[in-house]
GUKE-784181 format. One line per 8 residues: number of its first residue (from 1); their letters; for each residue x, y, z of C-alpha. Coordinates in steps of 0.02 Angstrom, whole numbers. Each point is the difference from the previous one (the first is absolute). Example, Ala and Ser with C-alpha at 12.3 -4.5 7.8 and 13.67 -1.06 7.14 Angstrom:
<nodes>
1> AS> 615:-225:390  69:172:-33;
</nodes>
This chain:
<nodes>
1> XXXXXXXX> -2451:1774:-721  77:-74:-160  113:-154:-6  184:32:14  112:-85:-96  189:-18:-18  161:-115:27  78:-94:132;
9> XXXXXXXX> 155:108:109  74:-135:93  114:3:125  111:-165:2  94:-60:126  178:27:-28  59:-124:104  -103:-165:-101;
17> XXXXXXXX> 78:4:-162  -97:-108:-153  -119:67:-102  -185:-109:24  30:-46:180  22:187:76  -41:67:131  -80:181:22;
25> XXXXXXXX> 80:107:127  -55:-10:184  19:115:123  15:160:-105  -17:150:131  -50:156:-11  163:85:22  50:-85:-190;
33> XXXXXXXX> -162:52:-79  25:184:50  189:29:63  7:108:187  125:135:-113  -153:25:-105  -149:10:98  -15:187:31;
41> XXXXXXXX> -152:108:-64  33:155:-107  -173:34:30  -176:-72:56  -96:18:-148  117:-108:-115  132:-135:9  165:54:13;
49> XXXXXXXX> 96:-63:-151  129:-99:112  -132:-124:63  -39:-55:-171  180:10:-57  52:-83:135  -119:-148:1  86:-171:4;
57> XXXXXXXX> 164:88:-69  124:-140:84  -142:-149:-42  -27:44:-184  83:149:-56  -101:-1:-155  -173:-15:100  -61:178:-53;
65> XXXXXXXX> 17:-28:-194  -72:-172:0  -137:53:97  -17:153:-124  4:-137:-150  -161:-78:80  92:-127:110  -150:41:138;
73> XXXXXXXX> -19:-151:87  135:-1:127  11:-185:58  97:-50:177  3:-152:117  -58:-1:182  7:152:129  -4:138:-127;
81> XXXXXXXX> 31:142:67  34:-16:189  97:130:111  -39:176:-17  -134:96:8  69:112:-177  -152:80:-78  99:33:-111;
89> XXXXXXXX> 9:-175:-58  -156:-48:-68  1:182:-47  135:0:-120  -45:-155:-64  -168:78:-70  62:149:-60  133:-96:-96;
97> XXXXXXXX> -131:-84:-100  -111:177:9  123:88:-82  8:-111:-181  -213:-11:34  26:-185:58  -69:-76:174  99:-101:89;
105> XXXXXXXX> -71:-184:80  108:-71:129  -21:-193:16  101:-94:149  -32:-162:92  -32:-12:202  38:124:131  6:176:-90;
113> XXXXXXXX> 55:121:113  -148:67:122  42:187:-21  60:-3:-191  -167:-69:-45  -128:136:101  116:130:-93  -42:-66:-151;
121> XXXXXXXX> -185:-20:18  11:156:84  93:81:-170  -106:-100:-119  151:-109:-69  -83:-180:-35  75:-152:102  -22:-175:-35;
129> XXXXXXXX> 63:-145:134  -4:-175:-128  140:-113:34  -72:-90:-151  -7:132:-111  192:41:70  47:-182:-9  -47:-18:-195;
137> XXXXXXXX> 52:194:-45  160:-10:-127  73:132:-89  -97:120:-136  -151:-106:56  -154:105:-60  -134:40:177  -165:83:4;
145> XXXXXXXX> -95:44:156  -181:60:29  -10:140:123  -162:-52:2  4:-183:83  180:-3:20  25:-147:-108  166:-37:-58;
153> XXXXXXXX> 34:-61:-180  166:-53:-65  -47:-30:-186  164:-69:-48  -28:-143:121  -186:2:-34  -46:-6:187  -92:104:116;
161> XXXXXXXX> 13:33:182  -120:61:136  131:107:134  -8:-16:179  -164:110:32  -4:175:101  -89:57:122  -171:86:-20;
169> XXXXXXXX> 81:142:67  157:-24:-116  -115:-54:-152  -87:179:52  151:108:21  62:-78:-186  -159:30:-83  1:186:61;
177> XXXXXXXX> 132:40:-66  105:18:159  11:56:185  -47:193:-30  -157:-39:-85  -50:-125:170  56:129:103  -108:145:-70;
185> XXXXXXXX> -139:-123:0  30:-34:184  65:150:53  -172:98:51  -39:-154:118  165:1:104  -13:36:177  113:94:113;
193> XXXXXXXX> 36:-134:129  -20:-189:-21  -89:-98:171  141:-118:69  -78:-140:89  108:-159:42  -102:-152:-6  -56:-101:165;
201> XXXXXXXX> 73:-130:70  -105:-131:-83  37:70:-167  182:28:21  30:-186:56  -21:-41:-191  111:145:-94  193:38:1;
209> XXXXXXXX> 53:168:76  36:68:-159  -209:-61:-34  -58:65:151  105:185:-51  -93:2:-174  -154:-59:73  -10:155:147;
217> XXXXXXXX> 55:114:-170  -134:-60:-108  -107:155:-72  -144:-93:-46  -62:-60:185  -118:-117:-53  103:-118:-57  49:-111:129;
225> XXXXXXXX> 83:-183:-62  178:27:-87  82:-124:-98  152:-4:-137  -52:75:-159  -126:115:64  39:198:-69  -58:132:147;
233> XXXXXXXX> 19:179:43  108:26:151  30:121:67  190:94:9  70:55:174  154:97:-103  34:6:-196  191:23:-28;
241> XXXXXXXX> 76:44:-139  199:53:-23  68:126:-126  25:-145:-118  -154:-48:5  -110:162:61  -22:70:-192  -100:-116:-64;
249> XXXXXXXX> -121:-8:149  -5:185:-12  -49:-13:-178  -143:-126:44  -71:82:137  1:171:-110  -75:-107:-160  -142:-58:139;
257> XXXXXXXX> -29:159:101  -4:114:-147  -102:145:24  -48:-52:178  70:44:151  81:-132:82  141:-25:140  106:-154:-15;
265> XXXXXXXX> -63:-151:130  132:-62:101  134:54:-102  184:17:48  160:28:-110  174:-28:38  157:57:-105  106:-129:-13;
273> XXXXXXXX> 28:-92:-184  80:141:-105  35:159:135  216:-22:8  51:-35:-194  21:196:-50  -86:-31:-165  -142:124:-48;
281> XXXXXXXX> -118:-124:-67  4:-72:163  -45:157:84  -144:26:-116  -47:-169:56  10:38:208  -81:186:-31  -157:-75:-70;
289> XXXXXXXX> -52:-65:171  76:136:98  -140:146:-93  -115:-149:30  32:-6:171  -5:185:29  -158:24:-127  -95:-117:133;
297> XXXXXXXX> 61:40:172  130:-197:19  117:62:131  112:-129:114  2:-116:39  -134:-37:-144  137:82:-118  179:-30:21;
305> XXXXXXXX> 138:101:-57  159:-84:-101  101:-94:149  -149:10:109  -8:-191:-48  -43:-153:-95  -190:3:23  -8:-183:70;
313> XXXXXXXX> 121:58:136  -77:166:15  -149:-15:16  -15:-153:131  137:130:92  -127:127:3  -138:-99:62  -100:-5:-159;
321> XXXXXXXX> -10:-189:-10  -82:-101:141  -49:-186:23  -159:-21:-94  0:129:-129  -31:-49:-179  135:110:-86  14:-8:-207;
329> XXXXXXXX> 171:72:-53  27:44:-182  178:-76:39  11:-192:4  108:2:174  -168:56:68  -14:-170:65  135:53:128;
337> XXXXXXXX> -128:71:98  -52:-183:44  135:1:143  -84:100:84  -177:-106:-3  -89:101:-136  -29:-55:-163  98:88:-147;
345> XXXXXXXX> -19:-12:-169  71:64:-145  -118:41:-142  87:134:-115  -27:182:-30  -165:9:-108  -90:-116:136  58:132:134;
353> XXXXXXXX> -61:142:-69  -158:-87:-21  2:-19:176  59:176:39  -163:41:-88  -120:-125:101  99:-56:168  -19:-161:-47;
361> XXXXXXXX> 87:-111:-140  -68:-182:-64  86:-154:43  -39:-189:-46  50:-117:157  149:-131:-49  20:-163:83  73:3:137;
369> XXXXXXXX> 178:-106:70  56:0:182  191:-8:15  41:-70:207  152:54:56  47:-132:118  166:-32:102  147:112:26;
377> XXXXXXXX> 91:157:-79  185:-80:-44  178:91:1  -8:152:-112  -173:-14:-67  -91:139:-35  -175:45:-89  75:-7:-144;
385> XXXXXXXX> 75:-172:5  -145:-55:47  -109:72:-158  149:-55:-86  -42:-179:26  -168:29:-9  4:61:-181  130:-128:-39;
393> XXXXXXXX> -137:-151:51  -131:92:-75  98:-22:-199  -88:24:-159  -173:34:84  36:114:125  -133:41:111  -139:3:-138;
401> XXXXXXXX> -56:144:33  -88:-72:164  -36:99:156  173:-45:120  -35:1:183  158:-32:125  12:-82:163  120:33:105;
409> XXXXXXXX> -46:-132:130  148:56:136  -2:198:-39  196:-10:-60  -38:116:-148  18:193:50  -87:130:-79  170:13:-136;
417> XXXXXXXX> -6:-169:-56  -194:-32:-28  17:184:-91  133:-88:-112  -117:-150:-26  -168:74:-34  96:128:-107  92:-134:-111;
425> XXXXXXXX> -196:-85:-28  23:130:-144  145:-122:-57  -111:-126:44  -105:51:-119  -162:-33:154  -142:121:-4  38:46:168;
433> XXXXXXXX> 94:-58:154  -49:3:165  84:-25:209  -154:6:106  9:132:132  74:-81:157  86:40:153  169:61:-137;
441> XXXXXXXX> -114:121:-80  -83:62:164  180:49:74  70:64:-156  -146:142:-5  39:12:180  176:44:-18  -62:133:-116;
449> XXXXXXXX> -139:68:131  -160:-82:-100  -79:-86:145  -175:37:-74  -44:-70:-166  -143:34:-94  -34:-188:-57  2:-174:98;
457> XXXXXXXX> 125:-124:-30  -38:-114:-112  68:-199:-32  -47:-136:-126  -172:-81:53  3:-182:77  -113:-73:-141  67:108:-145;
465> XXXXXXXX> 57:-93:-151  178:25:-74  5:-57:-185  198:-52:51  51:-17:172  179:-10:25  146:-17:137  148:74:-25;
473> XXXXXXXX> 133:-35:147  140:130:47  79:-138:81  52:-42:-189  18:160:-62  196:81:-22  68:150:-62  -17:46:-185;
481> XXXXXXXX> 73:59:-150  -128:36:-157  86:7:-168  -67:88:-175  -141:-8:-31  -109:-49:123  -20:14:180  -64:-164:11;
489> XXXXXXXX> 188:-68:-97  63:-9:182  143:-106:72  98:2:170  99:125:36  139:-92:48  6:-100:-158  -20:160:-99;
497> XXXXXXXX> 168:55:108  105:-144:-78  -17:49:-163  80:183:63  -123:116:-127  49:153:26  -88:168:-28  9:199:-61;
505> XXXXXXXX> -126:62:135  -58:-60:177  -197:77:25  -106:10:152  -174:62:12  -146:21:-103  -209:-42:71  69:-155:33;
513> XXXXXXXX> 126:0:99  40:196:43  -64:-10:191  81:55:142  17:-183:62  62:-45:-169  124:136:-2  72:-34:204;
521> XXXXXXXX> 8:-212:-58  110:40:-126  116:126:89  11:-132:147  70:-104:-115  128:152:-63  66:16:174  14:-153:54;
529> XXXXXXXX> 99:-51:-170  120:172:45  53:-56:146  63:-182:-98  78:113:-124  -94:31:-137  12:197:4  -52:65:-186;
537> XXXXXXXX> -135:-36:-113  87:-103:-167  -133:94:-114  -120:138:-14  -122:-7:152  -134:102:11  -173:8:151  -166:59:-81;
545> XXXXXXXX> -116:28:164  -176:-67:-7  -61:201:54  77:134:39  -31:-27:167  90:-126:8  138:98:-67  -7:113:128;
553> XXXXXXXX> -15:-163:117  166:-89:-54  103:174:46  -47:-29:188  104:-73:119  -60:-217:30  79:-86:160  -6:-155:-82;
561> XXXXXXXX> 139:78:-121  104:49:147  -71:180:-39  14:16:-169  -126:47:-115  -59:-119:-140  66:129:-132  167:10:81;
569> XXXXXXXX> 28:-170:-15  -31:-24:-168  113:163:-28  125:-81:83  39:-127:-111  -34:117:-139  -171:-22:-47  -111:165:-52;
577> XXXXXXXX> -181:32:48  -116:63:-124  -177:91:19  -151:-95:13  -64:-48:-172  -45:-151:-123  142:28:-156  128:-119:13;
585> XXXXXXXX> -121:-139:33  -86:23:-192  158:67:-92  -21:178:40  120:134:79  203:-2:3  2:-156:111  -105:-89:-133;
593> XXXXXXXX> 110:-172:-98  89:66:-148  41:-141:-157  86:-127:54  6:37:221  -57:-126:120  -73:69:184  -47:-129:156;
601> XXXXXXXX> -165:118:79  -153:-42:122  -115:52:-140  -153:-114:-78  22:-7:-168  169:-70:-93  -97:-28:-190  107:40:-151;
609> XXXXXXXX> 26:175:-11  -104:39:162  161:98:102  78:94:-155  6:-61:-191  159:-118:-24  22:-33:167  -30:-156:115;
617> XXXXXXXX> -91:5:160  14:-135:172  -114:7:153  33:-25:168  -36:44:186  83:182:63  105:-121:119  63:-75:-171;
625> XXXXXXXX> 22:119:-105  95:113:139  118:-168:43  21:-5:-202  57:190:-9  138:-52:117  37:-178:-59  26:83:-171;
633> XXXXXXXX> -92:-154:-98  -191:-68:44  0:-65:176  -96:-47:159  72:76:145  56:-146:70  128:-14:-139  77:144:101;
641> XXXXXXXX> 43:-108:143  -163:73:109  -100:-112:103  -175:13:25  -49:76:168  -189:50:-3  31:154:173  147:66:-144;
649> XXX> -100:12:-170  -195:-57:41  -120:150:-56;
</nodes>
């Protein structure tokens, strides 16, 4: 491999003004590299125009002609790339610089995004982490960089810089040229069924759960001592993939299993990103893992239907995730399946249709940090206040991409809240996040007629080691309001309330918070506020179920609504339910932010652009946003005169 040469792209931080003493741009996610209204494939074997057009269009509306002009070493500050798991992304990028006969080098400090950076060794699309090389980078500066060592040059400066080093599997994956060329190479090896073993007693005392979960997955039995760093085969319980994400695994799997005959491992689909916009492109988009679905025998619940569900509802709902499993999602809410004791993961599409191929994907253990949830649930908190505040501690850093297990020393959390949690680790930007199966978990399969699970419960070890080990109290914690663009840019609700912001749309739902529990807290809080007078929603309101059967669920009578039904509640005061999907939550659909609109929702992610192009996105609890709706500006629902009772609104 030849050197590649060209000049410094830099992305400056708009907010530090100056010229020398600049900052480069933290924090860039992958919904601004690749825009959600853009990230539909015309087809599998090439990139769809839009992706490359669309690339960093609000960031640098130029970016496509500079990189075109040999402006190929895109320079950016710490956490490049977090959020998403956008194939597309990296994608786009290279084919940008493909295109004029250019490659592209992408050179950021600490913390790159987990998933953003397997797709790009995955695609072949070089990645550099130097926060010295990004710390002396200034505009036009000329860079080379040696395929071959990795070495970093920037010859204006005269200095050189050794990245932070891959893996060997990483280093092996780059060299070859990708993740199809592993996969063929590994392909003929791959068993049908993985041996799940947990480890003893003796052994478990020293490992986390989420250790002693990878460990019992391992492929390669003989290895037996785990520690952070290490790269292993595990194996996958269930490989998920959405219609937004489904093509491109297709694509892999066919680039790997070409010419033999192969069934996808573990493999379930779920339409649920693009299935209710009426645009054909998006149709294309869902069809291409409907004929793969039929060519290969995926019928439910291992395929869903549009408004079957959100697959991180769905598929928990249909009793495809259990406590134990090792599940990698191509989506980066994957890590939702954490509240229910297993550990998820999101890796990207490419990486799961390398595992469709084999059954097993490879991972390299993070640190790990143990958050203790000590004291007692206050007034109005929910989940999400309480990842809320988590985030907000966390600041710049964030989890660091560290392994996140929870405690929840007096079993307050119900099955809704820790789904919020583990979900928002995405957010969090942790590789995973876990609840420990306990006595919660046990009675929420119960409820559901699981009494008989296939793995044992599993808790952090008494010796393990915790990199950070952390308390977080709920006696301290209080509702919250997050404002653009962060989740962690949170403040209390009530303050938030005196400065009276008020808002086009009012939005409930989403993998986050679209349970049934979620949905009955917040109509509690809509009756209760009827019957002190506050009748009719002051904006748009709309419900986005977590499944659809939970749609079904919220039409059904509830005694603790005085025998209404979730749905007619929220009718009542004029607010609409909508099928089960994903749209509105990544700027997609007719309930997506239009220029210029503002919307209070239960949904993850508020970044710039994230809910609709233009518009402005807060995040709350369902209880918060549904006392908002009525309140007719951003409010807790105390600021509707309601008094905490925990026998009136407890879940």
């Amino acid at each position: 491999m030849g050197v590649i040469r060209g000049r410094a792209l830099i992305f400056w931080d708009p907010k530090v003004p100056g010229s020398k003493y600049r900052r480069k741009l933290d924090a860039i996610d992958t919904d601004q590299i690749t825009p959600a209204a853009d990230c539909v494939s015309e087809s599998l074997e090439t990139l769809d125009e839009r992706w490359k057009a669309g690339s960093f269009r609000y960031l640098m509306p130029d970016f496509r002609a500079r990189v075109h002009r040999g402006e190929t070493f895109l320079v950016a500050g710490d956490r490049f790339a977090i959020g998403s798991s956008r194939e597309m992304s990296p994608a786009g990028l290279k084919g940008i610089a493909d295109e004029a006969g250019h490659e592209m080098v992408i050179v950021c400090g600490s913390n790159m995004g987990d998933i953003f950076r397997r797709n790009a060794l995955n695609l072949g699309l070089h990645v550099v982490q130097s926060p010295e090389a990004v710390a002396d980078a200034q505009d036009d500066d000329q860079f080379e960089f040696d395929p071959d060592t990795r070495r970093l040059t920037n010859v204006t400066q005269g200095r050189t810089y050794e990245p932070v080093p891959l893996t060997a599997k990483e280093e092996e994956i780059r060299r070859s040229g990708g993740i199809v060329a592993v996969g063929r190479r590994e392909l003929p090896d791959a068993r049908d069924r993985a041996i799940v073993e947990f480890p003893d007693a003796s052994l478990a005392r020293s490992l986390t759960a989420t250790e002693q979960i990878i460990w019992a997955h391992r492929v390669d039995k003989d290895r037996r001592e785990l520690k952070p760093g290490d790269t292993l085969r595990v194996y996958a319980d269930l490989l998920p993939a959405s219609d937004g994400t489904a093509p491109f695994a297709i694509h892999t799997f066919n680039q790997i299993t070409a010419g033999v005959s192969a069934h996808p491992r573990q493999a379930a689909i779920a339409n649920d990103h693009f299935v209710f916009t009426g645009r054909e492109d998006d149709e294309r988009q869902t069809s291409i893992g409907r004929v793969f679905a039929a060519e290969h025998g995926l019928v439910p619940p291992y395929y869903a239907t549009p408004g079957d569900g959100i697959f991180h509802f769905y598929f928990p709902e249909q009793g495809l995730v259990v406590p134990g499993q090792f599940i990698p999602g191509a989506d980066s809410h994957s890590r939702a399946y954490g509240a229910y004791g297993a550990v998820g993961i999101g890796v990207g599409s490419t990486t799961l249709g390398f595992g469709w191929a084999t059954g097993y994907v490879y991972v390299t253990l993070p640190k790990a940090r143990r958050v203790v949830l000590s004291g007692t649930l206050q007034p109005w908190v929910a989940g999400k206040d309480i990842v809320l505040e988590l985030l907000r501690r966390w600041g710049a850093k964030q989890s660091q991409g560290m392994s996140v297990e929870f405690v929840d020393t007096n079993r307050q959390l119900p099955i809704a809240y820790r789904n919020t949690v583990a979900n928002m680790m995405a957010e969090g930007e942790a590789w995973n996040g876990i609840f420990p199966a306990d006595d919660v978990t046990a009675a929420w399969y119960a409820s559901r007629h699981q009494s008989t699970l296939p793995y044992p419960f599993v808790g952090g070890g008494a010796s393990a080691r915790y990199d950070i080990d952390e308390e977080l109290s709920l006696d301290g914690i209080i509702p919250l309001i997050a404002k653009p663009f962060s989740p962690g840019n949170a403040f209390p609700a009530d303050e938030v309330a005196r400065e009276r912001i008020t808002f086009d749309k009012a939005l409930i739902g989403s993998c986050t918070n679209g349970s049934y529990d979620d949905l009955l807290q917040a109509a509690l809080v809509i009756r209760a506020a009827r019957a002190a007078g506050f009748t009719r929603s002051a904006s748009v309101f709309v419900v986005f179920p977590g499944s659809g059967g939970v749609g079904r669920q919220i039409e059904r009578p509830d005694s603790r609504l005085g025998g209404e039904s979730i749905a007619q509640v929220f009718r009542s005061v004029g607010g609409e339910i909508r099928q089960s999907w994903c749209g509105p939550c990544f700027g997609q659909g007719p309930d997506a932010l239009q220029p210029g609109q503002r919307a209070i929702t239960s949904f993850n992610r508020n970044w710039q652009n994230r809910m609709g192009v233009g518009g402005e996105g807060y995040l709350a609890s369902p209880a918060i946003v549904a006392a908002s709706a009525l309140a007719g500006y951003m409010a807790p629902p105390s600021e509707l005169g309601l008094k905490w009772d925990p026998e009136l609104y407890s879940v």
